[in-house]
PyMOL Python script that loads the backbone (N, CA, C, O; Angstrom):
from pymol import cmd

cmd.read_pdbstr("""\
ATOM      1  N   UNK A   1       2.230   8.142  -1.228  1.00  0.00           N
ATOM      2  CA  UNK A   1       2.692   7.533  -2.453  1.00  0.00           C
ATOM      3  C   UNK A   1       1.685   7.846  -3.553  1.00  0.00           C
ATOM      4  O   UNK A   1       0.480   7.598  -3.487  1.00  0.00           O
ATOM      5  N   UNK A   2       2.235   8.343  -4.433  1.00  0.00           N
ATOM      6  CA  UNK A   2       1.170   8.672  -5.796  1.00  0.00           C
ATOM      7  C   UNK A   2       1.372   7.562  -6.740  1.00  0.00           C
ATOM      8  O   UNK A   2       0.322   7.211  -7.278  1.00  0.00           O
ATOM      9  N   UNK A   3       2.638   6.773  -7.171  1.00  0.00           N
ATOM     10  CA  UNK A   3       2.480   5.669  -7.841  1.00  0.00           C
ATOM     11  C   UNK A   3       3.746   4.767  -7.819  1.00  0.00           C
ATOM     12  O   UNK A   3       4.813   5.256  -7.448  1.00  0.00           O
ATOM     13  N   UNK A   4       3.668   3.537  -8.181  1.00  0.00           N
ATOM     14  CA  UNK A   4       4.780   3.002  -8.172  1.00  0.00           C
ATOM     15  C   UNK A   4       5.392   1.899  -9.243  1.00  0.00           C
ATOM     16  O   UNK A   4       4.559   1.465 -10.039  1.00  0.00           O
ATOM     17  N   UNK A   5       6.236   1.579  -9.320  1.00  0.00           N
ATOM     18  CA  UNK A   5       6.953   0.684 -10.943  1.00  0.00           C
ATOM     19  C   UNK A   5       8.156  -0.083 -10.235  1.00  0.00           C
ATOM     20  O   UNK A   5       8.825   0.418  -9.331  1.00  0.00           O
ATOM     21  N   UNK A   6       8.304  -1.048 -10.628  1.00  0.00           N
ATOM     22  CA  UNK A   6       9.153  -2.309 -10.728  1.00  0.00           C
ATOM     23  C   UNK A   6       9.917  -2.199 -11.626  1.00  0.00           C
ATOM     24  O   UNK A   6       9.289  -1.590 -12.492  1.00  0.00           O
ATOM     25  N   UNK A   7      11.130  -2.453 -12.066  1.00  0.00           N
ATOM     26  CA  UNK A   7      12.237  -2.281 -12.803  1.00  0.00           C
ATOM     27  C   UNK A   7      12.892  -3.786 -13.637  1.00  0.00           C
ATOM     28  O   UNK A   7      12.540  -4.759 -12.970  1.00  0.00           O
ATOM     29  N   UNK A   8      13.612  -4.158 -14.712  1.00  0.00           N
ATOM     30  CA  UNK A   8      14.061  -5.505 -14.448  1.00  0.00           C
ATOM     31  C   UNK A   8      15.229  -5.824 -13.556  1.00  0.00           C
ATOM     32  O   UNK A   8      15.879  -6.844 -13.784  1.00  0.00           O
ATOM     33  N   UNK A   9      15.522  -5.088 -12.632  1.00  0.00           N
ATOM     34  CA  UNK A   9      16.551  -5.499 -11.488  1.00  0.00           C
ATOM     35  C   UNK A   9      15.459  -6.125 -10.280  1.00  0.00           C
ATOM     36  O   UNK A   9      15.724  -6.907  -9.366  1.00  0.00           O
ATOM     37  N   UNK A  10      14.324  -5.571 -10.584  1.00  0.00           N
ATOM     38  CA  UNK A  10      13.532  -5.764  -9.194  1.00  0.00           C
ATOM     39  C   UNK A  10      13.431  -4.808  -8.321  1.00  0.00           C
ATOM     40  O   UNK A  10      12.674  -4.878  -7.352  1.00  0.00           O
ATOM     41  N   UNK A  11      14.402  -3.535  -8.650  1.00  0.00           N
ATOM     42  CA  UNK A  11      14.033  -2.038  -8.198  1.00  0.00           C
ATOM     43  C   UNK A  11      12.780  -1.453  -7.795  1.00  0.00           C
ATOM     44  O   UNK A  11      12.026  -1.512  -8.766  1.00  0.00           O
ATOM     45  N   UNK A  12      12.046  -0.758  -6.520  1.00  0.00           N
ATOM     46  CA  UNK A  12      11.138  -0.358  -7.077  1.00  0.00           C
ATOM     47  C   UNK A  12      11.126   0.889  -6.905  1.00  0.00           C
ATOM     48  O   UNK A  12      11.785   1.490  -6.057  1.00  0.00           O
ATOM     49  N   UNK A  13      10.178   1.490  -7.908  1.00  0.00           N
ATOM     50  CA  UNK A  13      10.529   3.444  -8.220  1.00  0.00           C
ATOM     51  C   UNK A  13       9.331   3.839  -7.535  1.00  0.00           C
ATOM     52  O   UNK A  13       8.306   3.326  -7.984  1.00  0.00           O
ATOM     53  N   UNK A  14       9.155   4.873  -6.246  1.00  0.00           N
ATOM     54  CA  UNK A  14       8.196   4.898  -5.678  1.00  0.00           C
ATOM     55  C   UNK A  14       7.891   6.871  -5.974  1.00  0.00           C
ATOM     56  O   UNK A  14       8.684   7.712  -5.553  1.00  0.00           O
ATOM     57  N   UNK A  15       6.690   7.198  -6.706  1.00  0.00           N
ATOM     58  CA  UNK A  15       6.225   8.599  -6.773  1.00  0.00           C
ATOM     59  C   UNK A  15       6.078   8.446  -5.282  1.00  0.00           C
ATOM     60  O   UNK A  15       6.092   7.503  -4.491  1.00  0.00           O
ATOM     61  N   UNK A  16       5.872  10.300  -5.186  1.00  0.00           N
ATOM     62  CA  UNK A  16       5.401  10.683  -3.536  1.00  0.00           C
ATOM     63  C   UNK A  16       5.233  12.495  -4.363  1.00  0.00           C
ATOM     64  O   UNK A  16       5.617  13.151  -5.331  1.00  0.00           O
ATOM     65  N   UNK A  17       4.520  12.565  -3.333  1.00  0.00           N
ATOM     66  CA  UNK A  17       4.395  13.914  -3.591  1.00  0.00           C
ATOM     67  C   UNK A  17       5.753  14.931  -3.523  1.00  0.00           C
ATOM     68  O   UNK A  17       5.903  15.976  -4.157  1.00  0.00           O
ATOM     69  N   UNK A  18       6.627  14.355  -2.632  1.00  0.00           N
ATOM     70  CA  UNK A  18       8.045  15.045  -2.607  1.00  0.00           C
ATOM     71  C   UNK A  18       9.033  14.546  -3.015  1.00  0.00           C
ATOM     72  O   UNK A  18      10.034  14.501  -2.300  1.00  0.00           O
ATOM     73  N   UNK A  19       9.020  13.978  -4.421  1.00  0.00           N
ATOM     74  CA  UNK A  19       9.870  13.364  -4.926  1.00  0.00           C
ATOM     75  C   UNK A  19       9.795  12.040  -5.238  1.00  0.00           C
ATOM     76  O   UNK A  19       8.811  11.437  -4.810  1.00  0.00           O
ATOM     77  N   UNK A  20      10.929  11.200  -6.145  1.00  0.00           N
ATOM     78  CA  UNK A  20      10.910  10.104  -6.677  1.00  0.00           C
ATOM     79  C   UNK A  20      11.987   9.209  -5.226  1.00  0.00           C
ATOM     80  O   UNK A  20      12.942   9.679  -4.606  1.00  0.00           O
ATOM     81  N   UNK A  21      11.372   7.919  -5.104  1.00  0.00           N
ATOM     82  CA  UNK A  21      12.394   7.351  -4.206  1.00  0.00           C
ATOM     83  C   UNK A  21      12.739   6.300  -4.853  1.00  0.00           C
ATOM     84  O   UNK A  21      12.186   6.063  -5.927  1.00  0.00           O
ATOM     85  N   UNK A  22      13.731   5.440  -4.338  1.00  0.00           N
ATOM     86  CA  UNK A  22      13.950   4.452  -5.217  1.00  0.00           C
ATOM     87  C   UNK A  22      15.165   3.102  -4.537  1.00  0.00           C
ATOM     88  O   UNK A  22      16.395   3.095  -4.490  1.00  0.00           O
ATOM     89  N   UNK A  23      14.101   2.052  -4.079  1.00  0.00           N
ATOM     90  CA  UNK A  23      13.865   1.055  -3.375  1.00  0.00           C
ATOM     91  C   UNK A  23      15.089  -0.048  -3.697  1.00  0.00           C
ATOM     92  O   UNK A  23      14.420  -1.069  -3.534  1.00  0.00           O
ATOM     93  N   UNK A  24      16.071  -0.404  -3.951  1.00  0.00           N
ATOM     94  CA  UNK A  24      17.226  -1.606  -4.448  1.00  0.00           C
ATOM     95  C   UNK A  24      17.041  -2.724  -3.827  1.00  0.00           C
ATOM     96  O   UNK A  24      17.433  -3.627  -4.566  1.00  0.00           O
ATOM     97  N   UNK A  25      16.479  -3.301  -2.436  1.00  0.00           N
ATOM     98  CA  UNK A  25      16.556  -4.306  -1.388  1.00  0.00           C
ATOM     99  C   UNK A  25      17.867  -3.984  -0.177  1.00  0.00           C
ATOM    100  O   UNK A  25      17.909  -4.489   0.945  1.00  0.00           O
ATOM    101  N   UNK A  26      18.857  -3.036  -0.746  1.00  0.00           N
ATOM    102  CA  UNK A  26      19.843  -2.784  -0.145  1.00  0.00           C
ATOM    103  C   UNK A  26      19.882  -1.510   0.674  1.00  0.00           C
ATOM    104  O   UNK A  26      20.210  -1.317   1.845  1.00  0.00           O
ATOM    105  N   UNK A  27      19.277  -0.358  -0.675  1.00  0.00           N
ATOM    106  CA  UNK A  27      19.266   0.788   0.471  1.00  0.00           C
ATOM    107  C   UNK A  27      17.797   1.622  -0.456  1.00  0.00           C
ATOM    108  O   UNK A  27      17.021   1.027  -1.203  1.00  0.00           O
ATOM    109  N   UNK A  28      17.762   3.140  -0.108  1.00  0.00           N
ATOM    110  CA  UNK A  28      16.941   3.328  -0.518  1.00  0.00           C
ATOM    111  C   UNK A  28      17.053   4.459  -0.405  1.00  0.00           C
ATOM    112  O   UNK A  28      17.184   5.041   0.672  1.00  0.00           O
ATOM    113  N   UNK A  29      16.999   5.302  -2.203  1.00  0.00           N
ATOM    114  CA  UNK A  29      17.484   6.250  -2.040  1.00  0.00           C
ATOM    115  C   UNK A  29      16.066   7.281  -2.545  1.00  0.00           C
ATOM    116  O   UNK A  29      14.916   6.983  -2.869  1.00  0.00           O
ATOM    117  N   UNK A  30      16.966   8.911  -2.396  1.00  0.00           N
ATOM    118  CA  UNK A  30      15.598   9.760  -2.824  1.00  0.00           C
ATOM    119  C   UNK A  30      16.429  10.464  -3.925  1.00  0.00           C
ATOM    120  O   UNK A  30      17.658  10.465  -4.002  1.00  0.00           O
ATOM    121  N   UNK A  31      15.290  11.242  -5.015  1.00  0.00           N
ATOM    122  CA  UNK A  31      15.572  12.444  -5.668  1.00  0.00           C
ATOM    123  C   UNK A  31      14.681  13.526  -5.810  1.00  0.00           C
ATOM    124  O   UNK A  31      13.469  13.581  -5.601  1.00  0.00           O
ATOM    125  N   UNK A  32      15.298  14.185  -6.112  1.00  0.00           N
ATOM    126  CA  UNK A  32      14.425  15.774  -6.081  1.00  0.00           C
ATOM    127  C   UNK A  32      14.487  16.448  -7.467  1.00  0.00           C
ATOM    128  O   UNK A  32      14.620  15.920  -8.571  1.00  0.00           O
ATOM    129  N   UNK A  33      14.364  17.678  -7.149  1.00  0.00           N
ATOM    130  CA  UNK A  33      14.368  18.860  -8.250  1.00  0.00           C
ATOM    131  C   UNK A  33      15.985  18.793  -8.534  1.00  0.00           C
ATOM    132  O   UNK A  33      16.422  18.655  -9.676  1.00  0.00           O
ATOM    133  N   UNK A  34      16.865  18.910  -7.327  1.00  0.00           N
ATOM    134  CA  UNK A  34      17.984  18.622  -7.350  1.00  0.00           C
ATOM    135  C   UNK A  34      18.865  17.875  -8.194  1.00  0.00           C
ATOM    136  O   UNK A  34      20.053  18.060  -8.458  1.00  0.00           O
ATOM    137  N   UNK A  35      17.934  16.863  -8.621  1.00  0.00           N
ATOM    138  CA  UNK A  35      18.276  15.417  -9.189  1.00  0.00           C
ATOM    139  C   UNK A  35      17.994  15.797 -10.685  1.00  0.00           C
ATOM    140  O   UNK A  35      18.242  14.983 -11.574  1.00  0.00           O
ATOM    141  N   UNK A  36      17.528  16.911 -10.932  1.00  0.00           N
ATOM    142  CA  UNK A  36      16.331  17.280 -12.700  1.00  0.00           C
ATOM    143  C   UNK A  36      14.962  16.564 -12.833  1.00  0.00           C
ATOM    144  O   UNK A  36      14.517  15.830 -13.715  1.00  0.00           O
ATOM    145  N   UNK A  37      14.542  16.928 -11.893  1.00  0.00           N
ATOM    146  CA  UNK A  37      13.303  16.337 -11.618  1.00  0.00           C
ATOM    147  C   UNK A  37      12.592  17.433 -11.818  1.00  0.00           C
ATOM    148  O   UNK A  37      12.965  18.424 -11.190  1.00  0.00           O
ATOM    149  N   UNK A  38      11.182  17.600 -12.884  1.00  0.00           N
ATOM    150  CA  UNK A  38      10.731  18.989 -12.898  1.00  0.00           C
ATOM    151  C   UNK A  38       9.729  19.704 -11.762  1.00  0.00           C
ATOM    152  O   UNK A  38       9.161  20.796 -11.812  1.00  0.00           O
ATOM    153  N   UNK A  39       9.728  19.114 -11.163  1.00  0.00           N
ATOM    154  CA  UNK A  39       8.712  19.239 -10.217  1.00  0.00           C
ATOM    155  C   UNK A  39       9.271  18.660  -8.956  1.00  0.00           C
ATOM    156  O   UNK A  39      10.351  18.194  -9.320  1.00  0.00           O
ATOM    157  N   UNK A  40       9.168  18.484  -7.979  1.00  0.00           N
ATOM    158  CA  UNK A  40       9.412  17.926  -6.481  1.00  0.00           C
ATOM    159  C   UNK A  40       7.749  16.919  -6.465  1.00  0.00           C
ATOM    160  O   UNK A  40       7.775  15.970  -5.682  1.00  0.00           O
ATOM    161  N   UNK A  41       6.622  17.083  -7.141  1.00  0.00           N
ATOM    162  CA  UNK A  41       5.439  16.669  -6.859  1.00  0.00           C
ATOM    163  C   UNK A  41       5.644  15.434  -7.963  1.00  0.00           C
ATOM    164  O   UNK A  41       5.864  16.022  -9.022  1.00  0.00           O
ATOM    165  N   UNK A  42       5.677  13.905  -8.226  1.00  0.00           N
ATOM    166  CA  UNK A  42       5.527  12.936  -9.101  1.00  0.00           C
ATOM    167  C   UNK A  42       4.002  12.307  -9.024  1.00  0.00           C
ATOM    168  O   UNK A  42       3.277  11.803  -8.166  1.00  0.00           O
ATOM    169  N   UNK A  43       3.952  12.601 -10.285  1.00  0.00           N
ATOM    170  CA  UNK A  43       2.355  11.926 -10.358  1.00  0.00           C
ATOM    171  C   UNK A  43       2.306  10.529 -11.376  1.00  0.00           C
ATOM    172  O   UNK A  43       1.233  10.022 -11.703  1.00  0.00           O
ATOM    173  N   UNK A  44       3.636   9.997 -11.817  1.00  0.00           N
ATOM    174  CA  UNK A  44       3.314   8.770 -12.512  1.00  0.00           C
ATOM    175  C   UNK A  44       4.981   8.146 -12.802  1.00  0.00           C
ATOM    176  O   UNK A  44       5.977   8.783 -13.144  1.00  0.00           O
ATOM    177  N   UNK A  45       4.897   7.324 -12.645  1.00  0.00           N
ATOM    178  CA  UNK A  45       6.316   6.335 -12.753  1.00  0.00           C
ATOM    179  C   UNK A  45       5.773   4.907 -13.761  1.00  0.00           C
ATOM    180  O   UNK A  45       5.131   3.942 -13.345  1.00  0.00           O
ATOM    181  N   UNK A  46       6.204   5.118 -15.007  1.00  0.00           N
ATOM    182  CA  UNK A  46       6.653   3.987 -15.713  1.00  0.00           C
ATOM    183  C   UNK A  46       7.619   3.305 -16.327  1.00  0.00           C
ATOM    184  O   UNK A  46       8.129   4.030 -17.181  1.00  0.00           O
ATOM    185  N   UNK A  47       8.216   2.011 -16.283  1.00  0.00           N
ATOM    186  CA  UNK A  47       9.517   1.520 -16.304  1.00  0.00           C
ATOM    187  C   UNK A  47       8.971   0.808 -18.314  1.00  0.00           C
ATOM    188  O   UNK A  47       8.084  -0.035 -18.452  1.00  0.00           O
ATOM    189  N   UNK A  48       9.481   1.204 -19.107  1.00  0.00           N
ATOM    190  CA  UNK A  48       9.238   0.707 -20.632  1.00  0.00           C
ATOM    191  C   UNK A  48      10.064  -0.391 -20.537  1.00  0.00           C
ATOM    192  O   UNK A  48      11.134  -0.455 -19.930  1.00  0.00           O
ATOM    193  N   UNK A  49       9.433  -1.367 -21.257  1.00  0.00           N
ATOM    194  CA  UNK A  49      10.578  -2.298 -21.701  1.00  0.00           C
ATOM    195  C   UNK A  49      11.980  -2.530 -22.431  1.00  0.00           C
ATOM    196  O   UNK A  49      12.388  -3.636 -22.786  1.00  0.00           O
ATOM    197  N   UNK A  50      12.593  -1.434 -22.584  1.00  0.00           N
ATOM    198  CA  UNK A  50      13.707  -1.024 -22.869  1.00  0.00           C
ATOM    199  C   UNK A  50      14.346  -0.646 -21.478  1.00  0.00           C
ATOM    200  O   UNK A  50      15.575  -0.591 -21.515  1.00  0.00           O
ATOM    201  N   UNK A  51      13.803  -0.392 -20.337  1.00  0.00           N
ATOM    202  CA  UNK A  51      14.532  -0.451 -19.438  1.00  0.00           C
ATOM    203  C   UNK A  51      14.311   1.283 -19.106  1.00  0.00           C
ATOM    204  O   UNK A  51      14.572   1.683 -17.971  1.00  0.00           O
ATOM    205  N   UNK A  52      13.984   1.930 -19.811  1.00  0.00           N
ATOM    206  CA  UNK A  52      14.186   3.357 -19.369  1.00  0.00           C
ATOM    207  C   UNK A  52      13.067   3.720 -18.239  1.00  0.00           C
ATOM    208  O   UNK A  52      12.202   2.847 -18.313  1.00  0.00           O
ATOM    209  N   UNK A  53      12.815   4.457 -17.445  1.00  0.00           N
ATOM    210  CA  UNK A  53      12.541   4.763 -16.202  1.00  0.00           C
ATOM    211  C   UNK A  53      11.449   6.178 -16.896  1.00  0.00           C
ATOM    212  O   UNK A  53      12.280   6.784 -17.572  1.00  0.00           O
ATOM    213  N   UNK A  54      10.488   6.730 -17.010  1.00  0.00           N
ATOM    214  CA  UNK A  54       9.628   7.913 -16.894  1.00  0.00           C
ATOM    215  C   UNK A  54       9.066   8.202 -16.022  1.00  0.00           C
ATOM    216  O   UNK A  54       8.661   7.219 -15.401  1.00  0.00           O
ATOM    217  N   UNK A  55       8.724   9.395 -15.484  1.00  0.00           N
ATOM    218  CA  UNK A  55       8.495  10.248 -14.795  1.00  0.00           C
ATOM    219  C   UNK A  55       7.358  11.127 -15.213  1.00  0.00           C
ATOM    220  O   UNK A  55       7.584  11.686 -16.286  1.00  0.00           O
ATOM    221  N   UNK A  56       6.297  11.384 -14.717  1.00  0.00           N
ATOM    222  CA  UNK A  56       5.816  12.439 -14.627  1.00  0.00           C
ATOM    223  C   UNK A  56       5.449  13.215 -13.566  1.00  0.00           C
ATOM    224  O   UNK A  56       4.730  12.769 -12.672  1.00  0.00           O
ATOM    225  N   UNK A  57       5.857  14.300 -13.575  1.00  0.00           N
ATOM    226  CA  UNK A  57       5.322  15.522 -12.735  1.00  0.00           C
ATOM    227  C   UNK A  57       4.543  16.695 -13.046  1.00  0.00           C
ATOM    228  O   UNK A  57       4.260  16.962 -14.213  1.00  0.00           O
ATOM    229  N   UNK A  58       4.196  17.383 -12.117  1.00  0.00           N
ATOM    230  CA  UNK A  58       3.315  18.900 -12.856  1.00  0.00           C
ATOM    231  C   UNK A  58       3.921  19.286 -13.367  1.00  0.00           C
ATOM    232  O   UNK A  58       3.350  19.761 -14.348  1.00  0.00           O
ATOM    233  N   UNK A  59       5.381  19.530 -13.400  1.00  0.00           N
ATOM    234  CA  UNK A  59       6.029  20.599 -14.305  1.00  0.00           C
ATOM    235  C   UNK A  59       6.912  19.849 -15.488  1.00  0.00           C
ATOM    236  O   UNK A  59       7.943  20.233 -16.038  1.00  0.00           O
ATOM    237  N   UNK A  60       6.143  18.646 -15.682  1.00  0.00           N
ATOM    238  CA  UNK A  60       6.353  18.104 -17.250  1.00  0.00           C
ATOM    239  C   UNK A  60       6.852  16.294 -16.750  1.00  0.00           C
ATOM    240  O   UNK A  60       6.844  15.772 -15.635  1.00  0.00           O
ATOM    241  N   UNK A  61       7.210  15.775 -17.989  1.00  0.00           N
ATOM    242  CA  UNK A  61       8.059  14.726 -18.008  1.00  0.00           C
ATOM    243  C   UNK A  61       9.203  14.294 -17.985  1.00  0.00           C
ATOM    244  O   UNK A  61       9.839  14.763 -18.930  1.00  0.00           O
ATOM    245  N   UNK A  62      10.003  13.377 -17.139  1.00  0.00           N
ATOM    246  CA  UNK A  62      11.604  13.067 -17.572  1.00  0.00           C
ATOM    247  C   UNK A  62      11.821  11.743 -18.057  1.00  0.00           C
ATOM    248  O   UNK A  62      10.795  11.083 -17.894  1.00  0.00           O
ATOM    249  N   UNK A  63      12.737  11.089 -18.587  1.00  0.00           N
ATOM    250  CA  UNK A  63      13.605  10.260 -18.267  1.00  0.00           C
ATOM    251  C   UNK A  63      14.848  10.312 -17.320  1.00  0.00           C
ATOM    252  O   UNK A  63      15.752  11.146 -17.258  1.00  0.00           O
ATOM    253  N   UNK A  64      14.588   8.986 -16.482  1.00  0.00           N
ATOM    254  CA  UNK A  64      15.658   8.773 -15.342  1.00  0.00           C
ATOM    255  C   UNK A  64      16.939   7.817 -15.569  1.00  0.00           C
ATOM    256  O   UNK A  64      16.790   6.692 -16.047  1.00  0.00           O
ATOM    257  N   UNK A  65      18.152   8.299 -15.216  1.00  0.00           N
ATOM    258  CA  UNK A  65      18.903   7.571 -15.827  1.00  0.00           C
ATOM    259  C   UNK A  65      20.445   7.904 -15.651  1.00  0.00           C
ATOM    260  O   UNK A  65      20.928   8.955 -16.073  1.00  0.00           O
ATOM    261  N   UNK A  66      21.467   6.544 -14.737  1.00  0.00           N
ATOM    262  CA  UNK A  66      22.628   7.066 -13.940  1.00  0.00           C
ATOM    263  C   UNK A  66      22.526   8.193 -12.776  1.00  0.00           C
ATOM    264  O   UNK A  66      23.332   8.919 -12.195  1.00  0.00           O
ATOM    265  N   UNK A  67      20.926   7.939 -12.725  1.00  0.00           N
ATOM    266  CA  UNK A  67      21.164   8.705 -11.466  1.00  0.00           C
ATOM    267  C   UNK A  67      20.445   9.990 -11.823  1.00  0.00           C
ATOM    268  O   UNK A  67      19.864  10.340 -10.796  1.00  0.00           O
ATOM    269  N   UNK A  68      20.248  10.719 -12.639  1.00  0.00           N
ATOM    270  CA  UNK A  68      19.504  11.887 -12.887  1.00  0.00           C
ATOM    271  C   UNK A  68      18.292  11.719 -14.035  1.00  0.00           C
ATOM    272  O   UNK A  68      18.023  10.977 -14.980  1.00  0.00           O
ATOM    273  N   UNK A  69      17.768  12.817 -13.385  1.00  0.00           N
ATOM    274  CA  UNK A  69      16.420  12.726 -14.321  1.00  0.00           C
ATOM    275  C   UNK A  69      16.858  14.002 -15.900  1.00  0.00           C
ATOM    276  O   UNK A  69      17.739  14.862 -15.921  1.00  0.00           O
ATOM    277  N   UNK A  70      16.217  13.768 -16.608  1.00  0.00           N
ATOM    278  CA  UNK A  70      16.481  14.647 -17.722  1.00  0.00           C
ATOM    279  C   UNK A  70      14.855  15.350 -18.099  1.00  0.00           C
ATOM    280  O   UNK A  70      13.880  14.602 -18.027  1.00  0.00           O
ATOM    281  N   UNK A  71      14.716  16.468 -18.402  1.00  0.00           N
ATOM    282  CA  UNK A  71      13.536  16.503 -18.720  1.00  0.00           C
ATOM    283  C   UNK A  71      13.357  16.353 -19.810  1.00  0.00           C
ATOM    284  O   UNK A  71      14.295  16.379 -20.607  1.00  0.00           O
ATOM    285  N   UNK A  72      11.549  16.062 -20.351  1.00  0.00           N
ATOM    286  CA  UNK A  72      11.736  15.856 -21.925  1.00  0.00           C
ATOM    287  C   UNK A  72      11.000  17.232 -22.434  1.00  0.00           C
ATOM    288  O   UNK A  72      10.231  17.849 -21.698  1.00  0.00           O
ATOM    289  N   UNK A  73      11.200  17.494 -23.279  1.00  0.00           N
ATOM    290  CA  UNK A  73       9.998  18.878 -23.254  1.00  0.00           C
ATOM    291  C   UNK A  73       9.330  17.788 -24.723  1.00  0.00           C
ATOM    292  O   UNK A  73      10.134  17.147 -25.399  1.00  0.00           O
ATOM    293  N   UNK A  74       7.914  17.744 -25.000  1.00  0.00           N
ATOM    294  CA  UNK A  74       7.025  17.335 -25.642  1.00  0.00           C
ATOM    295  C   UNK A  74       6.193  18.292 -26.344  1.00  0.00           C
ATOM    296  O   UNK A  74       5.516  19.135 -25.755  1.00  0.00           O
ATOM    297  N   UNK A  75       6.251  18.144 -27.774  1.00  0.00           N
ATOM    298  CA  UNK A  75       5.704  19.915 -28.270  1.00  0.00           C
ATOM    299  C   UNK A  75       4.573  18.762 -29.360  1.00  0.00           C
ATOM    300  O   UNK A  75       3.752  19.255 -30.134  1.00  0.00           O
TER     301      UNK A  75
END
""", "prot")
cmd.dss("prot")
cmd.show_as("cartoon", "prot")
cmd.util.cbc("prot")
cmd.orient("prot")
């Protein structure tokens, strides 16, 4: 586990080196590169108070959201 974030559902978003997982109490799911994740490697998960979900990986940043990640490109 590289890092982890709490959600206001009580979700929790767990980095790993192979992806983002993501904890409900019910089931527990994974995403990947597959998912628009830029990287398969997550090195930081923060949940903003607006509710939106970030991501960072080596190969940049996303927002997560319905299920897919989006990347952001940051110039």
């Amino acid at each position: 586990m590289t890092s982890l974030a709490a959600d206001g559902q009580g979700f929790v978003w767990i980095g790993t080196k192979s992806g983002l997982n993501l904890a409900t109490g019910k089931e527990f799911k994974s995403f990947t590169a597959r998912d628009g994740l830029p990287d398969k490697q997550v090195s930081g998960v923060h949940v903003a108070r607006s509710g939106t979900i970030w991501i960072t990986t080596r190969g940049g940043m996303c927002q997560f959201a319905g299920g897919q990640a989006r990347h952001v490109v940051v110039e």
